[in-house]
C-alpha positions in Angstrom: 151.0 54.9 -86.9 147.7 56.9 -86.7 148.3 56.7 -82.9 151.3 58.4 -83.5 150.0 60.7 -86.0 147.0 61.8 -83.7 149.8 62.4 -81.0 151.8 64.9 -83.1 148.9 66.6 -84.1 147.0 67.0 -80.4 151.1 68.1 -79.5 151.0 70.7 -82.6 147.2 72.3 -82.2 148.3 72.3 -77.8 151.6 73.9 -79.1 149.9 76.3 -81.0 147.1 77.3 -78.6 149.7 76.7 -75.0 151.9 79.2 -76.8 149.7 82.3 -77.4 148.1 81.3 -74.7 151.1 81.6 -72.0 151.7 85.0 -74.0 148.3 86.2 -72.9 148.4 85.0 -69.4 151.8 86.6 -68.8 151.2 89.7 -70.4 148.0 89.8 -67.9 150.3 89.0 -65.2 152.8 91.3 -66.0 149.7 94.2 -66.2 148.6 93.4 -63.0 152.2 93.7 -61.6 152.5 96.8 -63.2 149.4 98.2 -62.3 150.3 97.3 -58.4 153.9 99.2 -58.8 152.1 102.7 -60.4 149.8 102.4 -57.5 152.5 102.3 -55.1 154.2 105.0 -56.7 151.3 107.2 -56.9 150.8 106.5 -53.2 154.5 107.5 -52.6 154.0 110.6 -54.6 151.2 111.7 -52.9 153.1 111.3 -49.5 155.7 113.1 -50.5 153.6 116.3 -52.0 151.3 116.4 -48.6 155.0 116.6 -46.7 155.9 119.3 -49.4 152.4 121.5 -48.4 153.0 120.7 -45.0 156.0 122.3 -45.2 155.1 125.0 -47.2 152.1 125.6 -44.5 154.9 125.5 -41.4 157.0 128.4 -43.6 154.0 130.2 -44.4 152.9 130.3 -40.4 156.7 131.0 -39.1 156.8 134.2 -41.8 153.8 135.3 -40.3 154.6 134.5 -36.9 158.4 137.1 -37.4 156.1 139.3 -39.1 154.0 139.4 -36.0 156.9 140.0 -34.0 159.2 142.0 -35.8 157.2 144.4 -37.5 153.5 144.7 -36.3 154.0 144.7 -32.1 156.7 147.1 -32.7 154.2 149.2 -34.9 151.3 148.6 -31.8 153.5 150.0 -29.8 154.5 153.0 -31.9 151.1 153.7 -32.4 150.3 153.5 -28.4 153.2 155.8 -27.9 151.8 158.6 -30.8 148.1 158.7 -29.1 149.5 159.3 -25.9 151.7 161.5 -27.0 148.9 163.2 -28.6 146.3 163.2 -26.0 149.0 164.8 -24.2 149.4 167.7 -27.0 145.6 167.7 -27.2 145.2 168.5 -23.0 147.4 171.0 -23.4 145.9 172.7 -26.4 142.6 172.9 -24.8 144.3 174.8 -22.0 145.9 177.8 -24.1 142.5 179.9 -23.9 142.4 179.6 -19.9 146.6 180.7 -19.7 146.8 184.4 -19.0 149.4 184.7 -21.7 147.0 183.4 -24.7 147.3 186.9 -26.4 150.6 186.8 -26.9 151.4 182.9 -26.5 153.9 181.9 -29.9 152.6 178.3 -30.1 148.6 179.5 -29.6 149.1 181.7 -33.0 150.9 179.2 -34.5 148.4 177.0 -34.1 145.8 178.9 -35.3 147.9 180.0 -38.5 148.2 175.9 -39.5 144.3 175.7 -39.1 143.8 178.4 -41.0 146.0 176.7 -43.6 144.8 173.3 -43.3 141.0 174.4 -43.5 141.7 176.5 -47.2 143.2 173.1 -48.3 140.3 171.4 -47.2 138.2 173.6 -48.4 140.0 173.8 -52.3 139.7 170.0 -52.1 136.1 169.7 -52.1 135.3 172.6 -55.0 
């Protein structure tokens, strides 16, 4: 009988301990599976925001490479055409004084009345 009795009690005390025991060990288990799954998550998220920059980075360069096309060479070229334009006006300003008509010439005096103009506003600007 005490054989018996030392038997249930070794099978109660293992019960007792096996039992919070297994509890521990699984809930360990479990934290480590867990763990593994956020860290493949996190991994997945971070993929998938670097795609999202990379993408933002690809719309950002094809804006600026329409903007490039559309608006600025258009505007180089605009610009080209205005200082040839005006280094055409410019030549043939500088010629009016040498024209035997310069006393009389329409476009010579009014020239010279939008200085005149242009240098009082200049010079109201700076008082």
């Amino acid at each position: 009988m005490s054989g018996e009795i030392t038997t249930i009690i070794v099978s109660a005390i293992v019960a007792a301990i096996s039992a919070p025991l297994g509890a521990w060990v699984n809930s360990k288990i479990l934290r480590q599976k867990y763990d593994i799954e956020i860290g493949k998550l996190r991994a997945e998220m971070e993929e998938k925001l670097s795609a999202v920059k990379k993408s933002e980075l690809d719309n950002v360069r094809e804006a600026s490479q329409i903007l490039m096309e559309n608006i600025v060479k258009p505007l180089k070229n605009e610009i080209q055409s205005l200082r040839r334009d005006v280094n055409k006006f410019s030549k043939a300003v500088e010629k009016i004084p040498s024209c035997p008509m310069a006393d009389k010439c329409p476009v010579s005096r009014e020239l010279l009345i939008a200085e005149a103009v242009e240098s009082n506003r200049d010079g109201q600007r700076d008082k």
